[in-house]
C-alpha positions as CSV (number, residue, x, y, z in Angstrom):
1,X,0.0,0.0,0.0
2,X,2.5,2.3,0.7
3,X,4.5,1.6,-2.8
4,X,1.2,2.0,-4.6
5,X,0.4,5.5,-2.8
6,X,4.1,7.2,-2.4
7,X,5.5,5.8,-6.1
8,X,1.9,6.2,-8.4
9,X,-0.5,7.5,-6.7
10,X,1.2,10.9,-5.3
11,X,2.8,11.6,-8.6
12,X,0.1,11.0,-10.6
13,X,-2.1,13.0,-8.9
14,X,0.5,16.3,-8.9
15,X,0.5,15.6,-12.7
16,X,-2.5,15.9,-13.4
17,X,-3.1,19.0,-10.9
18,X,-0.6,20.5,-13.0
19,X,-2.3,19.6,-16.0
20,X,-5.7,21.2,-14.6
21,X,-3.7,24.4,-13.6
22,X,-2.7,24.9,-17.0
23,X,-6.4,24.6,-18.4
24,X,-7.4,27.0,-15.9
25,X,-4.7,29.4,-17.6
26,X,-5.8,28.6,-21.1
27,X,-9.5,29.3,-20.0
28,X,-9.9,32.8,-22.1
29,X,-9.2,30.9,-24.9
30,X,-10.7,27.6,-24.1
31,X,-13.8,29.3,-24.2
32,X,-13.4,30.6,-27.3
33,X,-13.5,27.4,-29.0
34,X,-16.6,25.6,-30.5
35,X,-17.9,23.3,-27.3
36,X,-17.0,19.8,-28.9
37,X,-13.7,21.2,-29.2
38,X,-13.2,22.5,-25.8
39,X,-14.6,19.2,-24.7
40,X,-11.8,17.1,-25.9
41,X,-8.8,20.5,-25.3
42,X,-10.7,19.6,-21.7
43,X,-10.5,16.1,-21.4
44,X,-6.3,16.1,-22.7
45,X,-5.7,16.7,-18.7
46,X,-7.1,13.0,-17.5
47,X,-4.6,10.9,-18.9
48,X,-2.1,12.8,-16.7
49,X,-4.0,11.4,-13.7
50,X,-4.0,7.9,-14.7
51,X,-1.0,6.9,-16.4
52,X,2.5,8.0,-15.3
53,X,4.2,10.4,-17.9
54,X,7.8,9.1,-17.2
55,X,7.6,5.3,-18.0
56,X,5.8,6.7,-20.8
57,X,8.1,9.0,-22.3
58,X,10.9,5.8,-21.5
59,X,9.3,3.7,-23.9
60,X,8.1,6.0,-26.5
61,X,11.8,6.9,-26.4
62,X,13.7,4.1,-25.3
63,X,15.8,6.3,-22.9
64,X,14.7,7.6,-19.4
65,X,13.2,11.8,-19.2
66,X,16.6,13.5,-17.5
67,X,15.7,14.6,-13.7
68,X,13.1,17.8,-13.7
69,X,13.3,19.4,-9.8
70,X,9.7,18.4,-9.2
71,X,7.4,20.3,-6.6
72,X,6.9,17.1,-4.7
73,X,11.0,17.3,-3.7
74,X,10.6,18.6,-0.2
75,X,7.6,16.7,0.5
76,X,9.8,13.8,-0.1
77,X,12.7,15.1,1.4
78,X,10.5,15.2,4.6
79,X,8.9,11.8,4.2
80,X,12.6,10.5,3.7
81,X,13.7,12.1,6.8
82,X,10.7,10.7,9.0
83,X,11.5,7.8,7.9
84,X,15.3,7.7,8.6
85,X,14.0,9.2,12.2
86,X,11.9,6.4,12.4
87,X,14.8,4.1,11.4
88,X,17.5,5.7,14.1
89,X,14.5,5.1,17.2
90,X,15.1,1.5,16.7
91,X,17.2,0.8,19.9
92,X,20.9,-1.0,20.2
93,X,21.3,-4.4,20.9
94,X,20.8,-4.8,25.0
95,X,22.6,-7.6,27.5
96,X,20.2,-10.4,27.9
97,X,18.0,-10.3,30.7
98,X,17.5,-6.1,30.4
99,X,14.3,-4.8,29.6
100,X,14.0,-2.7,26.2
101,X,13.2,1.4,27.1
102,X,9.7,1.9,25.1
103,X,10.3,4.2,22.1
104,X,8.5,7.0,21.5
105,X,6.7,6.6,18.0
106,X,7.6,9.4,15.6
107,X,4.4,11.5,14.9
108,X,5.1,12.3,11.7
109,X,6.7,8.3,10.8
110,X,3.2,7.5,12.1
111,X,1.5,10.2,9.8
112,X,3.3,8.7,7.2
113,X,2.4,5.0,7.5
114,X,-1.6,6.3,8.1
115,X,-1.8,8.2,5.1
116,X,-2.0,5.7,2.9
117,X,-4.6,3.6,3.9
118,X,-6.8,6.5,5.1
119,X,-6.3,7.2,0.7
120,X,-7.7,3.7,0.4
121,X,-10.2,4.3,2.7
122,X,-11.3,7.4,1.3
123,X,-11.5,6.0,-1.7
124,X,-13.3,2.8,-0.9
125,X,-16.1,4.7,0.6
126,X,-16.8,7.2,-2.3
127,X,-16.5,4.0,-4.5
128,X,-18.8,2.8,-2.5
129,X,-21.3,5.4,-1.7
130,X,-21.9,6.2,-5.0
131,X,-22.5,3.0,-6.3
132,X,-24.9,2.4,-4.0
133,X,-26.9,5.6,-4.6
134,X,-26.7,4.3,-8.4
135,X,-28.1,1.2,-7.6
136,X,-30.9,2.2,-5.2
137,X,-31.7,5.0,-8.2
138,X,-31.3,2.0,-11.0
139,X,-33.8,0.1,-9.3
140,X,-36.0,2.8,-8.0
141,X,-36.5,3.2,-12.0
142,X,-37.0,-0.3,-12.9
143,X,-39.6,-0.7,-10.7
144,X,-41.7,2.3,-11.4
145,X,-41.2,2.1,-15.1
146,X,-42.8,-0.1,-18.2
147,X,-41.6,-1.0,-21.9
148,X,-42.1,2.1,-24.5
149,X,-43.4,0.6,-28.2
150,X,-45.0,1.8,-30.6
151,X,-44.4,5.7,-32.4
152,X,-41.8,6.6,-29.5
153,X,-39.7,3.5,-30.0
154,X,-39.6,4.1,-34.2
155,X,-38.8,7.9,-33.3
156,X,-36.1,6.8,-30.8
157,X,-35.2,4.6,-33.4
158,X,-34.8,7.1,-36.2
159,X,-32.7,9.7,-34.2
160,X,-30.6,7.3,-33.0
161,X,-29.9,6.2,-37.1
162,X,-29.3,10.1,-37.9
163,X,-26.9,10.7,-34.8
164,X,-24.9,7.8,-36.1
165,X,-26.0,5.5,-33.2
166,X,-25.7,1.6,-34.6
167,X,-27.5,0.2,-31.5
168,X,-30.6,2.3,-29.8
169,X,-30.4,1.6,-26.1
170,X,-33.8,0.1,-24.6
171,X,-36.9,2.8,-24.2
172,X,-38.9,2.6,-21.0
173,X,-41.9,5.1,-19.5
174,X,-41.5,6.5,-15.8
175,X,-43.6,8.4,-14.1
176,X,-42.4,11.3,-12.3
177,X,-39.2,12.3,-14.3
178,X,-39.3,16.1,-15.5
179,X,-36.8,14.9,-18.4
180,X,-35.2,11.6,-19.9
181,X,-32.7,9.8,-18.0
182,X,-29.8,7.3,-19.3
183,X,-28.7,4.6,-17.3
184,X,-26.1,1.9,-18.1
185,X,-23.0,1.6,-19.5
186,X,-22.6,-1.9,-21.3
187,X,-26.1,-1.7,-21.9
188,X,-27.6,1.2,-21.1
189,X,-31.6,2.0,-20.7
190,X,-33.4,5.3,-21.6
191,X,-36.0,6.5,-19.6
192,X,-38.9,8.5,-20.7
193,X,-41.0,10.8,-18.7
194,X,-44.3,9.5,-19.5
195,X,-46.9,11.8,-21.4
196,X,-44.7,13.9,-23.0
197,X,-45.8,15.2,-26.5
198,X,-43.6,13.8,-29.5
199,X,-42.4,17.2,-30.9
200,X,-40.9,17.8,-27.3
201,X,-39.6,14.1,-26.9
202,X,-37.9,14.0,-30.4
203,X,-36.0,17.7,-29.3
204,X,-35.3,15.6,-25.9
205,X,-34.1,12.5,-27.8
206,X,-31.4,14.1,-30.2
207,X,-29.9,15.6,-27.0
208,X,-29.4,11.9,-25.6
209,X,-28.0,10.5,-28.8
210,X,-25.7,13.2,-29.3
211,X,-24.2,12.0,-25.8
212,X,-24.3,8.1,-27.3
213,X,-22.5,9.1,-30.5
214,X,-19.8,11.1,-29.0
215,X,-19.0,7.9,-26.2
216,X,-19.9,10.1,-22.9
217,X,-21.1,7.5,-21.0
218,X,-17.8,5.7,-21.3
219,X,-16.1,8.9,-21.1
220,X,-17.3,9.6,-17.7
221,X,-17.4,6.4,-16.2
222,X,-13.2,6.7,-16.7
223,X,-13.7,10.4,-15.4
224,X,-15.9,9.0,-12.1
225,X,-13.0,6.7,-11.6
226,X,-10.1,9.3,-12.1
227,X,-12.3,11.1,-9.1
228,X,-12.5,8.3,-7.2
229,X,-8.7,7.2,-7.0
230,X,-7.6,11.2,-6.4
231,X,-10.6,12.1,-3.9
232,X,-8.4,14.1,-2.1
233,X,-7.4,16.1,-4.9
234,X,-10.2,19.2,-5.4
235,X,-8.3,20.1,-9.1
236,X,-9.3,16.4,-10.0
237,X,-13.2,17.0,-8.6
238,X,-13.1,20.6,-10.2
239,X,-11.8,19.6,-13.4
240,X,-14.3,16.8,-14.1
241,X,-17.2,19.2,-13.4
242,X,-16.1,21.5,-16.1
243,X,-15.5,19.2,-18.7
244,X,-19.0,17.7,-17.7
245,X,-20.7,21.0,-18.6
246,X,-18.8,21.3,-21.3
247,X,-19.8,18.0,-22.6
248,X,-23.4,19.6,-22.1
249,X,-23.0,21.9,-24.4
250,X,-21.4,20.0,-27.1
251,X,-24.2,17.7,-26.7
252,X,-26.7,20.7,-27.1
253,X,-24.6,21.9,-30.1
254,X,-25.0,18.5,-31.8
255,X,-28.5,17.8,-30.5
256,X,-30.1,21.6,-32.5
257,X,-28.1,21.2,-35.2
258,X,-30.3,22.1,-38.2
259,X,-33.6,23.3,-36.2
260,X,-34.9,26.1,-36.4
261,X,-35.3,29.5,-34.7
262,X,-38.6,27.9,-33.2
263,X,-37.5,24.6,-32.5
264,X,-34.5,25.9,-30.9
265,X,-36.6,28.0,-28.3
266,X,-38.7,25.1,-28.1
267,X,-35.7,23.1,-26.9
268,X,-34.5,26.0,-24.7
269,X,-37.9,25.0,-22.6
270,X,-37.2,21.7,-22.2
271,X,-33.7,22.5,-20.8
272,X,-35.5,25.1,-18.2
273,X,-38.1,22.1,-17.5
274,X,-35.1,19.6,-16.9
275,X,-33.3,21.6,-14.5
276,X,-36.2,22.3,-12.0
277,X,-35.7,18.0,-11.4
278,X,-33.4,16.6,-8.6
279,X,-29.8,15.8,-9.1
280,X,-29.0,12.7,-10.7
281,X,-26.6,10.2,-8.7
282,X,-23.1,9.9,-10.0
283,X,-23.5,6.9,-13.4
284,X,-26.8,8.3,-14.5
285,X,-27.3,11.1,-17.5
286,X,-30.1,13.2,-17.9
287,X,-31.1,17.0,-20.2
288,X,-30.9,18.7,-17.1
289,X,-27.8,20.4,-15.5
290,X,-27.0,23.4,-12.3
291,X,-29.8,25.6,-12.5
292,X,-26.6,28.4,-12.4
293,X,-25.2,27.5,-16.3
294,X,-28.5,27.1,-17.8
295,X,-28.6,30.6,-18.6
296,X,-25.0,30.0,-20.3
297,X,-26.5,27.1,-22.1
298,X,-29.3,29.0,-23.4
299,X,-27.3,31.7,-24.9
300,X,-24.8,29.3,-26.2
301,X,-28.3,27.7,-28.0
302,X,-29.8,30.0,-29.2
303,X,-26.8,33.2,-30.1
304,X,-24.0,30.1,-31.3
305,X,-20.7,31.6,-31.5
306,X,-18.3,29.9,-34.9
307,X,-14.6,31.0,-33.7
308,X,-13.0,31.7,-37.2
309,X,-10.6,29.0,-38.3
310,X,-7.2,31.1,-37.7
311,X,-8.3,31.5,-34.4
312,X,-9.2,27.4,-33.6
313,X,-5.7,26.7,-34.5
314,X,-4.1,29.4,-32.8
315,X,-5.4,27.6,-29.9
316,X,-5.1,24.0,-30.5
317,X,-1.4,25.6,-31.2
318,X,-1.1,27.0,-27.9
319,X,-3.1,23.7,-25.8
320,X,-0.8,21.2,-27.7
321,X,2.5,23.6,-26.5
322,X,1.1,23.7,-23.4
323,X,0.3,20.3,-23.0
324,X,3.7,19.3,-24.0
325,X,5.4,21.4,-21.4
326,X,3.2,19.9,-19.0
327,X,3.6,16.4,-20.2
328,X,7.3,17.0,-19.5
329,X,7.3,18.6,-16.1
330,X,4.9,15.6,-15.2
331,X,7.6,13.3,-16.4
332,X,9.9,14.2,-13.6
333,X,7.6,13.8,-10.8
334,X,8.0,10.0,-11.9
335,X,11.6,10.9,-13.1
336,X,12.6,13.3,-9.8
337,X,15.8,12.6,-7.6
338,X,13.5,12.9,-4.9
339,X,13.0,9.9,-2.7
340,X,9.9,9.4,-1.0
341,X,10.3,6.6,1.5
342,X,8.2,4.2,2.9
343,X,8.0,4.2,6.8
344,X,10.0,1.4,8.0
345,X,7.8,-1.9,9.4
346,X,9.0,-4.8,10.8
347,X,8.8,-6.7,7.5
348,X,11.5,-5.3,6.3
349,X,15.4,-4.6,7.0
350,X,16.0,-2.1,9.4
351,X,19.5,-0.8,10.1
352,X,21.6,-1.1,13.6
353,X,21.3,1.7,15.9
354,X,24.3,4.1,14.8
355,X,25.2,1.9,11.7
356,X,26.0,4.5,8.8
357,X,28.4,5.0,6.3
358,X,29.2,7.8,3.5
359,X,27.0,6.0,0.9
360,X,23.8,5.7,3.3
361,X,24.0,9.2,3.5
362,X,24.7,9.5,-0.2
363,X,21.4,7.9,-1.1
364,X,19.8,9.4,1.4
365,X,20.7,12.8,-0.3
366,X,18.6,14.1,-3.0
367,X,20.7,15.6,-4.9
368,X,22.8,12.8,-5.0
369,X,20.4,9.8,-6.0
370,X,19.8,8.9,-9.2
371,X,16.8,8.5,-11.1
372,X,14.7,5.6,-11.8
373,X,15.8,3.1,-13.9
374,X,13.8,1.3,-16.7
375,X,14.5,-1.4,-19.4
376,X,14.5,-0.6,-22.7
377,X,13.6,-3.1,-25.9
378,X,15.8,-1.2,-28.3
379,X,18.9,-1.2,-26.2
380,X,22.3,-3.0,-26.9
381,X,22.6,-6.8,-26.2
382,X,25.3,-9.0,-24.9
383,X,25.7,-12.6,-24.9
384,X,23.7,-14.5,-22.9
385,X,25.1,-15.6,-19.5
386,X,26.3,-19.1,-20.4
387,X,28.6,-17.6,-23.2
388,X,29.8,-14.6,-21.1
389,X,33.3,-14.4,-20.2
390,X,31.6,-12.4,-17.1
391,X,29.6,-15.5,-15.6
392,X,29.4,-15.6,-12.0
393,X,29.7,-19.6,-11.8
394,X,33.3,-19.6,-13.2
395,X,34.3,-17.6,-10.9
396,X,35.8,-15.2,-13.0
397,X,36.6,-11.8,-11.8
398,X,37.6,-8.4,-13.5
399,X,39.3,-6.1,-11.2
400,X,38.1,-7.8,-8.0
401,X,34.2,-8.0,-9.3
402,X,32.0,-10.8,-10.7
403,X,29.0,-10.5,-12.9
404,X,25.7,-10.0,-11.0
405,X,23.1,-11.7,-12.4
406,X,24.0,-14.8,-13.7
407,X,21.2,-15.5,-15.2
408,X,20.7,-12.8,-17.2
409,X,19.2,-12.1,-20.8
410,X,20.7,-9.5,-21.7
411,X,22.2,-5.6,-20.6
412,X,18.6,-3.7,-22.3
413,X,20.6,-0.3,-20.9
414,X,24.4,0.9,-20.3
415,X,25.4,3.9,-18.6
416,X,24.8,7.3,-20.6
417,X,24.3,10.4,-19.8
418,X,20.3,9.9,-19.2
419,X,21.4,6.4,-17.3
420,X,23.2,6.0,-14.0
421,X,23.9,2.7,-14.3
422,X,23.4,-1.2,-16.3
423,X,19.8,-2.6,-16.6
424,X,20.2,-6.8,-16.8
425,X,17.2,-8.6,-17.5
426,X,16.7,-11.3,-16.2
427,X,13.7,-13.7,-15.3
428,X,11.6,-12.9,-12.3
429,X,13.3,-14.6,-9.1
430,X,16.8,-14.8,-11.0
431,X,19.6,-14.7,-8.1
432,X,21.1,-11.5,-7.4
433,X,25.1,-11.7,-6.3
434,X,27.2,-9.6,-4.4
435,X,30.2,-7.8,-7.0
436,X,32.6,-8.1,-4.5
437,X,32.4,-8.7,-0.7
438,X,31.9,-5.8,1.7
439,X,29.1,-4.3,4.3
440,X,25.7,-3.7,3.3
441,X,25.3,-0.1,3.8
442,X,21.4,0.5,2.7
443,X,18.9,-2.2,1.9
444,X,15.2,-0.5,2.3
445,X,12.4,0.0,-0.3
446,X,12.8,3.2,-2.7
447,X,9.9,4.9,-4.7
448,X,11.9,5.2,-7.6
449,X,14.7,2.3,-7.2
450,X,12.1,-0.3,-5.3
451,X,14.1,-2.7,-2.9
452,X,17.4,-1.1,-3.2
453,X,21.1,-2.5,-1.9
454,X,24.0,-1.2,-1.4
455,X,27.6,-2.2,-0.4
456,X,30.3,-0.6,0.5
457,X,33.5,-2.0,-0.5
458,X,35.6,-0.2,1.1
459,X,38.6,2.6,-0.4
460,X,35.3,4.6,-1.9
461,X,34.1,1.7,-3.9
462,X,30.3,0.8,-3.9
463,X,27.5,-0.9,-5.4
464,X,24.3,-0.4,-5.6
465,X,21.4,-3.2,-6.6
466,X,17.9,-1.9,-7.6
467,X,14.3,-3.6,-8.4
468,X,14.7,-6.5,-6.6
469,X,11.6,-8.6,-6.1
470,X,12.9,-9.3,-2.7
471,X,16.1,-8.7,-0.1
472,X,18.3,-11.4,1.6
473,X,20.9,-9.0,3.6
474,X,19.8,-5.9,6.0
475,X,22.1,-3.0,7.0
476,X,25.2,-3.8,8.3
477,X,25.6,-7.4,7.0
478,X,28.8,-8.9,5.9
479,X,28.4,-10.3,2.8
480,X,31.0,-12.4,0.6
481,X,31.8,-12.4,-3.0
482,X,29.3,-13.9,-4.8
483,X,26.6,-14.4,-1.9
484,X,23.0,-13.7,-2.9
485,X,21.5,-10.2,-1.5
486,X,18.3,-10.5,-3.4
487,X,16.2,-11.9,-6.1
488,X,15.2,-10.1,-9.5
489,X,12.2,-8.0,-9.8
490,X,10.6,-5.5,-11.0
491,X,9.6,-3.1,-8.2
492,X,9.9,1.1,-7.7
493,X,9.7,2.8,-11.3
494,X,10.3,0.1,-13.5
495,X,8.6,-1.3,-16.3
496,X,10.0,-5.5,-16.5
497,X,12.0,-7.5,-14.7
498,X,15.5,-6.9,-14.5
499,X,18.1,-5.9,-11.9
500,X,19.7,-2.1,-12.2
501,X,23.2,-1.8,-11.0
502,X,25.3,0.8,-10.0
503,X,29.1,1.3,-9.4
504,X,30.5,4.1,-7.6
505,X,34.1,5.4,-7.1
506,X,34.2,8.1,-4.2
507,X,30.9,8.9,-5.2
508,X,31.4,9.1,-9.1
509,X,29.4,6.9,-11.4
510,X,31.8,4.1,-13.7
511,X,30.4,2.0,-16.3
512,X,29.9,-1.5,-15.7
513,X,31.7,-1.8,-19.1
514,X,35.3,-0.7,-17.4
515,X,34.6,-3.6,-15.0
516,X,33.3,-6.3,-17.7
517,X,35.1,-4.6,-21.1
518,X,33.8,-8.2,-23.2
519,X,30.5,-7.8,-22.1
C-alpha cells in the first residue's frame, strides 16, 4: 500500500493538478472554441492522472526523461527524513536479561504509514457510496417504469440512425421524471418521462443520442474513476465538473443542429423544464444540469458563436504547446531525484542503531540519487550468460568483481548520460550476487529504485542493486563475494523484470563496461 500510494498515486495525482492548472490558464481561450472542441482540449488533462508520464516518455523513447526538480521534492525530502528518524529510534542491541526502554513513536513516521490507507479508505467509501446511490436509483426506476413501443420507439429509433447510433439503447416510460434519463454503460436504458408530447420528446431525444455518439457514458465512467482514486485532490473534482458541462454543451450543439429559430426556443424549454428536477446520482445522465449555467447554455443555444478558423488553430497551437510542457514537467515527478520513503515496518530490513556509512548518507541525499531506472527493448545486447566471459559460476573476476546476475538475458541499458547505471534482465526470481564482498550499507524499499542494496566496498568503492523482487541482507551485514542479496524484480519505477546496477568510485558513477570490457 504504501509503494502504490508514495511511487503512483502521489505523482500522478501532482500531474495531473498541474495539467488542470494549465487549463485553468488557457480558459480565455478555451472558451473561445466551439464546445465539442473544448470538450476534448478539456478532457487532454485526465490521462495525466491515470498513467505515469515518465515510464511513458521511457518507452516512446527508449531512454529515461533527465531529472526535472519536481514540486513534490521537499515533500519527499520530509517523508525520507521521517523515515530515517523512524529508522534511528530502533534501539541497540541490549545484554540479555535487560528490559528494552519503550520508544517513542515518531508523529510524523506515524502520519506517514496512516496516510495511505486513510487514501484507500477514502476511496473505498466514495467508491462505495456512489455506487450504492446508483443502484438504489437504477432500481428505484426499474420498478416504477414499463416497456415504451409503438411511435416513440420508431422515433427513438430514427434519431438514434441520424446521430450515427448503430444500437438504440432500450426505451422505458417512468412516471415522475421532469426529463429523460440514461442509465447503463454496457447496456444502457433510456427512460422517458411518461406523457410527453412527440415534438418535445424527439428535441429531448437528439440531446441523448448526441451523448451516445460522441462515447460520454464511457467517457465519464473513466472520469468517475479518475475522481474516485484522487478524492483528495479538489483540481481532480473541479476539473471533471467543467468538462462535464462542457460535454453539455457539445451535446446541445449537436442535439439543434439544423432546427430552427422555433424549434431551438422550443428546446431552450425543455432544458428550463429539466433543470427544475433533482440531481441525478453519479452513473446516471439526464437533459438537465445546475440551475446556475442554464442561462450560459441557453445563450450558447440560441446566439451560437463559430470562432474563425485562424483562431481554432491558434489555440489548439497553444493547448498542444502547453500540454507538452506539461507532459514534461509531469515526467519528472515520476523521473525526480526525490526519494519518498516508505515508513520502515518490521517486514523489512532495518538498520543497527548508529550503523551508517558515507554512501547511506549518499542515497539518502537528493541531490545525489539517481533517477529511476527502466528497461529498454531497443537497447544494446550481450551474450547471454552461459557464453559470457563475465559468468558468475566460473568464478571469473575483473578487477576484483564478478557478474551479478548470472542468469541474465541480456544488458537492455548501459550507462549514458540519461542512465546511472546497467539494466540486466533477467527472469523474475533470478539470483542476485554480491560484485565483490563488503558491508551492506542500505537495503530498504525506494519509490523510484524499489528494494534497493547497497555495499560498501571499502577505499570509496560501492554498489548499488535496484528492483529486486525481494532482499536477503539488512544493514550492516557482511556479505561475501558472490553471496546472494536478493532476487530479480521488478519493483519502484520500472517497467520489466531486471536488476539495475550501480558502481561508484568516491561517489562518481563508472560503467559496468570498465569492469566487464567483453560484455
Amino acid at each position: 500500500m504504501n509503494e502504490l500510494f508514495y511511487s503512483l498515486v502521489l505523482p500522478l495525482s501532482a500531474a495531473g493538478g498541474l495539467a488542470v492548472l494549465a487549463c485553468l490558464a488557457l480558459s480565455p481561450l478555451l472558451n473561445k472554441l466551439r464546445p465539442a472542441a473544448r470538450t476534448r482540449a478539456l478532457a487532454a488533462a485526465f490521462p495525466l492522472f491515470l498513467v505515469p508520464a515518465g515510464p511513458v516518455l521511457a518507452l516512446l523513447f527508449a531512454a529515461a526523461p533527465a531529472p526535472v526538480a519536481a514540486p513534490l521534492a521537499p515533500v519527499g525530502r520530509a517523508l525520507d527524513a521521517a523515515a530515517r528518524a523512524a529508522q534511528s529510534a530502533a534501539p541497540a542491541a541490549l545484554p540479555a536479561g535487560t528490559a528494552a526502554p519503550a520508544a517513542t513513536p515518531d508523529p510524523a513516521a506515524l502520519a506517514l504509514a496512516a496516510l495511505p490507507w486513510v487514501w484507500a479508505a477514502g476511496a473505498l467509501a466514495c467508491t462505495l457510496w456512489q455506487m450504492g446511490r446508483y443502484l438504489r436509483f437504477c432500481r428505484g426506476l426499474q420498478r416504477l417504469s414499463a416497456p415504451v413501443g409503438g411511435e416513440r420507439d420508431a422515433l427513438w429509433q430514427e434519431v438514434c440512425a441520424q446521430a450515427g447510433v448503430a444500437c438504440a439503447p432500450r426505451l422505458r416510460a417512468c412516471p415522475g421524471l421532469a426529463g429523460p434519463v440514461m442509465t447503463g454503460l454496457v447496456r444502457p436504458v433510456l427512460y422517458l418521462p411518461e406523457g410527453m408530447p412527440l415534438a418535445r420528446l424527439e428535441l429531448a431525444l437528439r440531446h441523448e443520442a448526441a451523448h451516445l455518439s460522441r462515447g460520454d457514458l464511457w467517457a465519464k465512467a473513466l472520469v468517475r474513476w479518475c475522481c474516485r482514486l484522487h478524492w483528495f485532490n479538489p483540481l481532480c473534482a473541479l476539473h471533471a465538473a467543467r468538462w462535464s458541462r462542457a460535454c453539455e454543451y457539445a451535446c446541445d450543439e449537436k442535439a439543434a443542429a439544423g432546427l430552427g429559430e422555433a424549434d431551438r426556443r422550443a428546446y431552450g424549454l425543455l432544458l428550463l423544464d429539466a433543470a427544475q428536477s433533482r440531481p441525478l446520482p453519479a452513473g446516471a445522465a439526464g437533459l438537465g444540469g445546475p440551475k446556475k449555467e442554464m442561462k450560459a447554455r441557453l445563450a450558447a443555444l440560441l446566439h451560437p458563436a463559430a470562432p474563425s478558423r485562424r483562431l481554432t488553430v491558434a489555440v489548439a497551437a497553444a493547448l498542444i504547446a502547453t500540454l507538452c510542457l506539461t507532459v514534461c514537467v509531469a515526467a519528472g515527478f515520476s523521473a525526480s531525484d526525490t526519494p519518498v520513503s516508505a515508513p520502515v515496518s518490521s517486514a523489512s530490513p532495518q538498520p543497527l542503531a548508529g550503523a551508517s556509512s558515507s554512501q547511506e548518507q549518499d542515497a539518502a541525499d537528493p541531490a545525489s540519487q539517481p533517477p529511476a531506472s527502466q528497461s529498454g527493448a531497443q537497447a544494446d545486447s550481450v551474450p547471454p550468460a552461459s557464453q559470457s566471459t563475465a559468468k558468475a559460476g566460473d568464478a571469473e573476476k575483473t578487477e576484483g568483481f564478478i557478474w551479478p546476475v548470472p542468469e541474465y538475458i541480456e544488458v537492455s541499458r548501459w550507462k549514458s548520460d540519461y542512465h546511472k547505471g546497467a539494466d540486466l534482465k533477467a527472469p523474475y526470481g533470478s539470483e542476485v550476487l554480491a560484485m565483490a564482498a563488503g558491508t551492506v550499507s542500505m537495503a530498504q524499499w525506494h519509490y523510484a529504485y524499489g528494494n534497493v542494496v547497497m555495499i560498501d566496498h571499502g577505499n570509496g568503492l560501492s554498489t548499488l542493486y535496484s528492483h529486486m523482487s525481494s532482499m536477503d541482507v539488512a544493514v550492516g551485514d557482511e556479505v561475501a563475494q558472490g553471496q546472494q542479496i536478493g532476487a530479480v524484480g521488478s519493483t519502484g519505477n520500472s517497467t520489466g523484470n531486471h536488476c539495475h546496477v550501480e558502481v561508484r568510485q568516491d561517489g562518481a558513477l563508472r560503467d559496468l563496461h570498465d569492469y566487464f570490457p567483453d560484455a
